[in-house]
N, CA, C and O atoms as a MOPAC input file, in Angstrom:
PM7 MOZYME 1SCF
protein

 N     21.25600 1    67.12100 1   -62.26300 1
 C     20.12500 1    66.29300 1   -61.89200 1
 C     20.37200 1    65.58300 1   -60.56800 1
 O     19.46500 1    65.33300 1   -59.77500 1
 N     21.66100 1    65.27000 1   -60.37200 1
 C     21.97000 1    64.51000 1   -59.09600 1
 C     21.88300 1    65.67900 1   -58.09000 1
 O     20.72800 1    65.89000 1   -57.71900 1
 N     22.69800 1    66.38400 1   -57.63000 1
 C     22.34100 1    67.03000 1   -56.83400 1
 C     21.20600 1    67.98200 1   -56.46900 1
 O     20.99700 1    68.65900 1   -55.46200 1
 N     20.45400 1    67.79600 1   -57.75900 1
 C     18.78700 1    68.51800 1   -57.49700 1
 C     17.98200 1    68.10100 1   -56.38600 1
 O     17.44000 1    68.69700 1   -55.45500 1
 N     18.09600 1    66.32500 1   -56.92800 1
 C     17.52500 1    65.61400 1   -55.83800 1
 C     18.15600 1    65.52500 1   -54.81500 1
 O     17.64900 1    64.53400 1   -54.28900 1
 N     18.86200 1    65.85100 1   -54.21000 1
 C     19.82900 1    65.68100 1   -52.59700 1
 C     19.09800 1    66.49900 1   -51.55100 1
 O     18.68300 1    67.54200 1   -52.05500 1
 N     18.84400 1    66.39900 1   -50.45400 1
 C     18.30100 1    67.40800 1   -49.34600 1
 C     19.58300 1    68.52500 1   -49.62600 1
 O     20.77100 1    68.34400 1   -49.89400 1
 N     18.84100 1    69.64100 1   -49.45300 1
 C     20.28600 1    70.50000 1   -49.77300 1
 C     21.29700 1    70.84600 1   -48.88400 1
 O     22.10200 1    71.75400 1   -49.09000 1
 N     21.26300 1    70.00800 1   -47.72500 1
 C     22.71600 1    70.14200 1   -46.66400 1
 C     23.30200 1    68.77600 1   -47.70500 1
 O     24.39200 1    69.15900 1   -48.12900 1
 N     23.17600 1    68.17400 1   -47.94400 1
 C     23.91800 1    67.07100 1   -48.27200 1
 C     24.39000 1    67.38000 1   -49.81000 1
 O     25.52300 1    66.97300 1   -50.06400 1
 N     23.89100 1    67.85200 1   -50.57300 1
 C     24.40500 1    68.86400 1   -52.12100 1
 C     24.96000 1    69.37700 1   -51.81400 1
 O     26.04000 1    69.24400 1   -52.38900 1
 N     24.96300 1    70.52800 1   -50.62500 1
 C     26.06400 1    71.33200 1   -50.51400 1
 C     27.43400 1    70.95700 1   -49.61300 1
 O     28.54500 1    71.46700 1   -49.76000 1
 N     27.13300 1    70.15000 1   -48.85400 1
 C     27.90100 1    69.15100 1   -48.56800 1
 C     29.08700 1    68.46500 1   -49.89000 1
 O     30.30900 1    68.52800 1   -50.02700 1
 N     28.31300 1    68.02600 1   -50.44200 1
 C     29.06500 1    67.20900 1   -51.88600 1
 C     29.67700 1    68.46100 1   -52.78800 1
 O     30.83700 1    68.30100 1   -53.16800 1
 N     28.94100 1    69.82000 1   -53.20600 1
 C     29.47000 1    70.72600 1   -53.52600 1
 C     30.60600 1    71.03500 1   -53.12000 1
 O     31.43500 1    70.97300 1   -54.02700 1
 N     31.07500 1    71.39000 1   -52.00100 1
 C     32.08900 1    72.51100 1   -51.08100 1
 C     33.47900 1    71.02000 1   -51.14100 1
 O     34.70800 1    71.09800 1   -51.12700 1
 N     32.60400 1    69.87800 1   -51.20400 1
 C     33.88400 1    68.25000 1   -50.42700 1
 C     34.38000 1    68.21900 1   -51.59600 1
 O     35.58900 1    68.15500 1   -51.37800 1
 N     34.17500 1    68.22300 1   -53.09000 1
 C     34.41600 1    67.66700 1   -54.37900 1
 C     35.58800 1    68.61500 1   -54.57000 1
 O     36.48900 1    68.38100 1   -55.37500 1
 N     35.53900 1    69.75500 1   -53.75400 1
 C     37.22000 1    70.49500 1   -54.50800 1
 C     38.33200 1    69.81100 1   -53.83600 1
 O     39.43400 1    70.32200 1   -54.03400 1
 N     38.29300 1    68.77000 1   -53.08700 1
 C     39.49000 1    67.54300 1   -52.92400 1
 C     38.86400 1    66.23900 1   -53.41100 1
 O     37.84400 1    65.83900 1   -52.84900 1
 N     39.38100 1    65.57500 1   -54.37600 1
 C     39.70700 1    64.50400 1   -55.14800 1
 C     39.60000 1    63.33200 1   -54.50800 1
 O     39.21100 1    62.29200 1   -55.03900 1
 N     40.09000 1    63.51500 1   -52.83500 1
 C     40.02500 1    62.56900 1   -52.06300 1
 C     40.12100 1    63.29200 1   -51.05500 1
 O     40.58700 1    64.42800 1   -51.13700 1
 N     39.59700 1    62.64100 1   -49.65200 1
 C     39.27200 1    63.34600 1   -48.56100 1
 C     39.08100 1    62.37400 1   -47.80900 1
 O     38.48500 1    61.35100 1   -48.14500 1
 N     39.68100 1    62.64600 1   -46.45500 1
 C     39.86000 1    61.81800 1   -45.19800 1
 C     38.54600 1    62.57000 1   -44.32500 1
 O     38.15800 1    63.68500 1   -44.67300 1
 N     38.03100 1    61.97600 1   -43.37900 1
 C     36.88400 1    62.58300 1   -42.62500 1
 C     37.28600 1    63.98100 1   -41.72900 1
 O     36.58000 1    64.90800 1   -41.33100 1
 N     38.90400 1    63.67500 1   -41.57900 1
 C     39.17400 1    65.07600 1   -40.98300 1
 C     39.15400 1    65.94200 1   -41.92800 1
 O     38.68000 1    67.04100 1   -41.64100 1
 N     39.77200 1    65.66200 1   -43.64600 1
 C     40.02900 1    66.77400 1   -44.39600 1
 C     38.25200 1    67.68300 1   -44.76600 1
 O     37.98500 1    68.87600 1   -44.91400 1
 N     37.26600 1    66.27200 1   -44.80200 1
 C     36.21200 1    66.73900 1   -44.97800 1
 C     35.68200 1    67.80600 1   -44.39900 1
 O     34.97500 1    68.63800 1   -44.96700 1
 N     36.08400 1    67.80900 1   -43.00500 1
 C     35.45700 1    68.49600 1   -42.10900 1
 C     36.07500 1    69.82700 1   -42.39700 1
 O     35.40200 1    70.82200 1   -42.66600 1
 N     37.52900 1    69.80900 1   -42.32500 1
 C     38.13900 1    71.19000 1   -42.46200 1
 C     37.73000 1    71.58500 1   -43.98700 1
 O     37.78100 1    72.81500 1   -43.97800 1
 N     37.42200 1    71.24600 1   -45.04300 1
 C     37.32100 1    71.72300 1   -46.30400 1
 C     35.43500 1    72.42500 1   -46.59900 1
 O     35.03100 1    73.33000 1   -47.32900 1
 N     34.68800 1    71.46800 1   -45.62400 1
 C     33.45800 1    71.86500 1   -45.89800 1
 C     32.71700 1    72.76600 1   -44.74900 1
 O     31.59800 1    73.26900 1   -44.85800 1
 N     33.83400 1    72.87900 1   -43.31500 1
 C     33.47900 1    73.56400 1   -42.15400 1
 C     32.37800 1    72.76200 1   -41.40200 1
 O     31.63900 1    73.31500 1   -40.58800 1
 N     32.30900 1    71.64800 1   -41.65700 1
 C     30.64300 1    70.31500 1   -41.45600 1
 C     31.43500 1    69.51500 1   -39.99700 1
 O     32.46100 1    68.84500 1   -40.11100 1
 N     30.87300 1    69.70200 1   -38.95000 1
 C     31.86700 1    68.60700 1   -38.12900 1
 C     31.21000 1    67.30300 1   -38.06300 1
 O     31.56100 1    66.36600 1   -37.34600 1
 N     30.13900 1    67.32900 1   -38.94700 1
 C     29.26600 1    65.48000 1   -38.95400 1
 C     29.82700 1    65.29200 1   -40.75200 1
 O     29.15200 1    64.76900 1   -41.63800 1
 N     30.93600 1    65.76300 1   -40.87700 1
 C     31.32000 1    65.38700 1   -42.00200 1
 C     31.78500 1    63.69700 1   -42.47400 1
 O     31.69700 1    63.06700 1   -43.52800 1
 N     32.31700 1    63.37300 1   -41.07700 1
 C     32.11400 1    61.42800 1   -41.51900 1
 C     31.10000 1    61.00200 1   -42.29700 1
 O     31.05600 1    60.37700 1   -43.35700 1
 N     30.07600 1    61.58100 1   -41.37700 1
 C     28.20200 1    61.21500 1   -41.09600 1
 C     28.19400 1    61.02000 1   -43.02900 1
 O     28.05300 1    60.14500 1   -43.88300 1
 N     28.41400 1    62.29000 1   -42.92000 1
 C     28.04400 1    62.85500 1   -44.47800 1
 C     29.00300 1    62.09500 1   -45.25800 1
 O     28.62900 1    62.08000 1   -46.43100 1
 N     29.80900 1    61.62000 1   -45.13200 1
 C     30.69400 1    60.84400 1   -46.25700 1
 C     30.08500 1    59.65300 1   -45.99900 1
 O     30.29200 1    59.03700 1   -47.04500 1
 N     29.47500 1    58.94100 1   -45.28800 1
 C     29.05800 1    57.44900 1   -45.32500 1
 C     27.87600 1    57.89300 1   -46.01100 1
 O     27.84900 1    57.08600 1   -46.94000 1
 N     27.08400 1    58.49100 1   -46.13600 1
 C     25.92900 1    59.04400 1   -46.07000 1
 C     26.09300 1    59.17100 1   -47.91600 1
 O     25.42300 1    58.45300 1   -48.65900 1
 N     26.70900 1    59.80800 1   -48.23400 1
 C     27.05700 1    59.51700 1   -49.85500 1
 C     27.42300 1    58.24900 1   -50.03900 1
 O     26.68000 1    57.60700 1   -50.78000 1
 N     27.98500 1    57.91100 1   -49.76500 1
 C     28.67500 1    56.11800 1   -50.00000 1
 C     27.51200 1    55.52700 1   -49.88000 1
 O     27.49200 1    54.76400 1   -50.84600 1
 N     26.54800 1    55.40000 1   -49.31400 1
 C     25.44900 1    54.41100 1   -49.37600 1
 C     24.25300 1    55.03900 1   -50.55600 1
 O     23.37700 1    54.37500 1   -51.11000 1
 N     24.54600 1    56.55600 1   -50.73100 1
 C     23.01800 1    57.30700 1   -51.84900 1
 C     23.58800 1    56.73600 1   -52.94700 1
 O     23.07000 1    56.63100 1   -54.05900 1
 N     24.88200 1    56.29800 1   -52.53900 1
 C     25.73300 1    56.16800 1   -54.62100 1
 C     25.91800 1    57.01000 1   -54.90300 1
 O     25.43200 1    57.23000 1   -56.01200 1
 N     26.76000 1    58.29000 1   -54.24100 1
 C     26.97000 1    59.30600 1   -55.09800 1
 C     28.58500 1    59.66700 1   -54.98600 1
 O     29.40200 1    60.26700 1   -54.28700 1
 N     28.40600 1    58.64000 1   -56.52000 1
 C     30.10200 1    58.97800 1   -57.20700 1
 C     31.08300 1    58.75200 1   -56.02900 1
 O     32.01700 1    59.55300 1   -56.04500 1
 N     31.09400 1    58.19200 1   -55.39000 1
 C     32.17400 1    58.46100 1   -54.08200 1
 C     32.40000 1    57.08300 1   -53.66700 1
 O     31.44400 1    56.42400 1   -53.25800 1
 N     33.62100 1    56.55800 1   -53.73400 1
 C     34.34700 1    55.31900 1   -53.68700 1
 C     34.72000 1    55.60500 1   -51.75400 1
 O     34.94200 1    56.75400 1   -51.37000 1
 N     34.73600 1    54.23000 1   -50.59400 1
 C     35.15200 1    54.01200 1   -49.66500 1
 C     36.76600 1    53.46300 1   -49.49400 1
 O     36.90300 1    52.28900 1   -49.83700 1
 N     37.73200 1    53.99500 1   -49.11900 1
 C     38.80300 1    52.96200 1   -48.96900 1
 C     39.85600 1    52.71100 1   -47.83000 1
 O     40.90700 1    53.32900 1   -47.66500 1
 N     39.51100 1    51.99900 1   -47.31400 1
 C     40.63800 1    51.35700 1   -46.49300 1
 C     42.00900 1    51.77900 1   -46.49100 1
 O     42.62800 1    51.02300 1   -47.23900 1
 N     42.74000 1    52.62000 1   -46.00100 1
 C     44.48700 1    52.81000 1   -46.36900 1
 C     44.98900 1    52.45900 1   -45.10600 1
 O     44.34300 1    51.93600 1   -44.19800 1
 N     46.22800 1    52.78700 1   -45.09300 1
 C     47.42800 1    52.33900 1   -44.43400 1
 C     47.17600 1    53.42200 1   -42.91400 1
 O     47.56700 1    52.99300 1   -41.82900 1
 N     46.55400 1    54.69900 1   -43.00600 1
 C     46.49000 1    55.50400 1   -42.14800 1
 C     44.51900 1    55.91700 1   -41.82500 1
 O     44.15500 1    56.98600 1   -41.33600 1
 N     43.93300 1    55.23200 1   -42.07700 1
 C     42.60800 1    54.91100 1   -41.83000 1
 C     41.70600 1    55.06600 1   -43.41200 1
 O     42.25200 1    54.76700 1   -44.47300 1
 N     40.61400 1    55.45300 1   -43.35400 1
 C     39.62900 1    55.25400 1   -44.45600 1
 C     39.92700 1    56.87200 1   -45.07600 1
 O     40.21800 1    57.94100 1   -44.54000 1
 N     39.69500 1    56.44000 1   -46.45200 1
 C     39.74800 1    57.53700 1   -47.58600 1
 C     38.81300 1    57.73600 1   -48.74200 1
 O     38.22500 1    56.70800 1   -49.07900 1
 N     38.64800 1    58.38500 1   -49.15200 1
 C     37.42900 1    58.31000 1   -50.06800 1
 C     37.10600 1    59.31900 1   -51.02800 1
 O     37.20500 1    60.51600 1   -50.75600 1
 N     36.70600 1    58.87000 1   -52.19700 1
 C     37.20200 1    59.09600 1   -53.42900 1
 C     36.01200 1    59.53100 1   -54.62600 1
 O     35.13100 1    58.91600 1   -55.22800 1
 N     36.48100 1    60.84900 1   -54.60500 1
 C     35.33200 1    61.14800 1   -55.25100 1
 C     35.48000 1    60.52600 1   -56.95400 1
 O     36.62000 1    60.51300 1   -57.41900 1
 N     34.33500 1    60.03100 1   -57.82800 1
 C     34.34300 1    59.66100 1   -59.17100 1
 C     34.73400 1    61.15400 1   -59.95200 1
 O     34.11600 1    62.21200 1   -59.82700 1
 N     36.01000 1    60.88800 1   -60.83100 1
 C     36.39600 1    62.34100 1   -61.18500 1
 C     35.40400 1    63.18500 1   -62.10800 1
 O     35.42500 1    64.40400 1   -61.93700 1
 N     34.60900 1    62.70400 1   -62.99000 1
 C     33.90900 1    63.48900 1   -64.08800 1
 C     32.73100 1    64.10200 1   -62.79300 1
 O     32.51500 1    65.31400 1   -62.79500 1
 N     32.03000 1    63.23800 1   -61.75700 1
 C     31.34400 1    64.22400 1   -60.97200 1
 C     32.02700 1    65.00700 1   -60.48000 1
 O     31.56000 1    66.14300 1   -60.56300 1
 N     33.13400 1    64.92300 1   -59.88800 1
 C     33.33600 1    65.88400 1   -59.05800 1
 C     34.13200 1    67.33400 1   -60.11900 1
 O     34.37700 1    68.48700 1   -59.76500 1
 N     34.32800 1    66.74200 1   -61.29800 1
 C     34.76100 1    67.98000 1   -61.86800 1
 C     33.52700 1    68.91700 1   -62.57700 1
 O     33.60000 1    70.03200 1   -63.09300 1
 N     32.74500 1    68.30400 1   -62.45200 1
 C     31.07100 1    69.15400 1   -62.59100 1
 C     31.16500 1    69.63300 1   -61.76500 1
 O     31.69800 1    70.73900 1   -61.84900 1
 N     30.72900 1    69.15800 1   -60.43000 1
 C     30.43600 1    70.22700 1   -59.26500 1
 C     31.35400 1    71.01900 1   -58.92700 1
 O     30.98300 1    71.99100 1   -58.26900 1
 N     32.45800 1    70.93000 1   -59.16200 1
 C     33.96100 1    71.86800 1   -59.15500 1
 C     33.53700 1    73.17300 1   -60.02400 1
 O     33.57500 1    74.31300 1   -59.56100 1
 N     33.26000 1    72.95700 1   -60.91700 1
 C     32.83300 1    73.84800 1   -61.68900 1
 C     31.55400 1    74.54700 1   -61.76200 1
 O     31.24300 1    75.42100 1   -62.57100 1
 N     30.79200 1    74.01600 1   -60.74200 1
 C     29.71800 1    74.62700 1   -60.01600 1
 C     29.87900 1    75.06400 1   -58.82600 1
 O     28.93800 1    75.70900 1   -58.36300 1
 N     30.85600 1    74.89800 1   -58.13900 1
 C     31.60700 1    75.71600 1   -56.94200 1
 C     32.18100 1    77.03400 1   -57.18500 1
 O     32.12700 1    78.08300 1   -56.54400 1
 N     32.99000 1    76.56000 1   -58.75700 1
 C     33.47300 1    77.90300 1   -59.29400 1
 C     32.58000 1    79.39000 1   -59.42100 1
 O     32.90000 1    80.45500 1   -58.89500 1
 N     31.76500 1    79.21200 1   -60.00000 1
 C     30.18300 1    80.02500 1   -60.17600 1
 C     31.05700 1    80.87300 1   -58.79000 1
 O     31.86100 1    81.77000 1   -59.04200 1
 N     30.82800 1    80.54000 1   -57.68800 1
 C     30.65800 1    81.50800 1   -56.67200 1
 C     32.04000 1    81.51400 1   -56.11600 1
 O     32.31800 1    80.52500 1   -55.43800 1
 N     33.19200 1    82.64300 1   -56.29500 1
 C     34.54400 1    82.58600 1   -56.09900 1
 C     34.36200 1    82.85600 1   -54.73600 1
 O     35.52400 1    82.69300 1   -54.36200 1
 N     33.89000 1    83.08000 1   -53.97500 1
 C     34.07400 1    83.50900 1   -52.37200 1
 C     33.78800 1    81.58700 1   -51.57500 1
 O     34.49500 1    81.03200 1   -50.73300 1
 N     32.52900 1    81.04600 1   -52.26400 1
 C     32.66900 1    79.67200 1   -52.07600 1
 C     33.95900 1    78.93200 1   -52.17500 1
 O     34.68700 1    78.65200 1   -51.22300 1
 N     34.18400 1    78.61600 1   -53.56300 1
 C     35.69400 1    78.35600 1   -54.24500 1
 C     36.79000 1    79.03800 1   -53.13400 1
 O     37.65900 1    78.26200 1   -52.73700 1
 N     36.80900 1    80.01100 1   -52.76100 1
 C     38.01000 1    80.31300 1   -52.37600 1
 C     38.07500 1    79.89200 1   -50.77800 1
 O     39.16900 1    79.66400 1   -50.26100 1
 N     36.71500 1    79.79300 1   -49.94500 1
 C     36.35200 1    79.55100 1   -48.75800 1
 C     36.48200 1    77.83000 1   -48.73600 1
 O     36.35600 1    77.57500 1   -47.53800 1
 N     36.61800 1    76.89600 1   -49.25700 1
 C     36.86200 1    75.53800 1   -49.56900 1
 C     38.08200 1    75.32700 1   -49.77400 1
 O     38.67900 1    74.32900 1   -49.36900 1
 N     38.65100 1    76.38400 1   -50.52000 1
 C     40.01300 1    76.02200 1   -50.90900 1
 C     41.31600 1    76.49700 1   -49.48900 1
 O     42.46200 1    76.18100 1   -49.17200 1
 N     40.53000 1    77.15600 1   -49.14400 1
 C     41.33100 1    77.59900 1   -48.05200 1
 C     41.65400 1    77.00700 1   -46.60500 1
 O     42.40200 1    77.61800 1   -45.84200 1

């Protein structure tokens, strides 16, 4: 239901980002191939979707809520060339 309603760059966005647990704006970028991937992580942080902001020792980090992101993990799975293109 959540990601029904999302414009679908930003679902698939959250789709492809959720197979890391946590993600720095660089990891975002390299994991989802998105180079406005910051954009897109503030951009969840303000829709409320499941995704914690945090401050660390080596800049901001951010955190996906685990039961969403292990849904959409498992809706990434569905398509192993996705899954494997994220994971890589």
């Amino acid at each position: 239901h959540v990601l029904g309603a999302l414009p679908p760059d930003i679902a698939d966005f959250v789709l492809d980002g959720s197979v890391c647990g946590e993600l720095t704006p660089e990891l975002a970028s390299a994991v989802t191939d998105r180079p406005d991937a910051a954009e897109l992580l503030e951009t969840c942080v303000r829709l409320g979707l499941f995704l914690d902001r945090f401050e660390g020792p080596h800049g901001v980090v951010y955190r996906w809520h685990t039961s969403f992101a292990k849904q959409c993990v498992d809706i990434v799975a569905l398509d192993a060339a996705r899954a494997a293109a994220c994971h890589r």
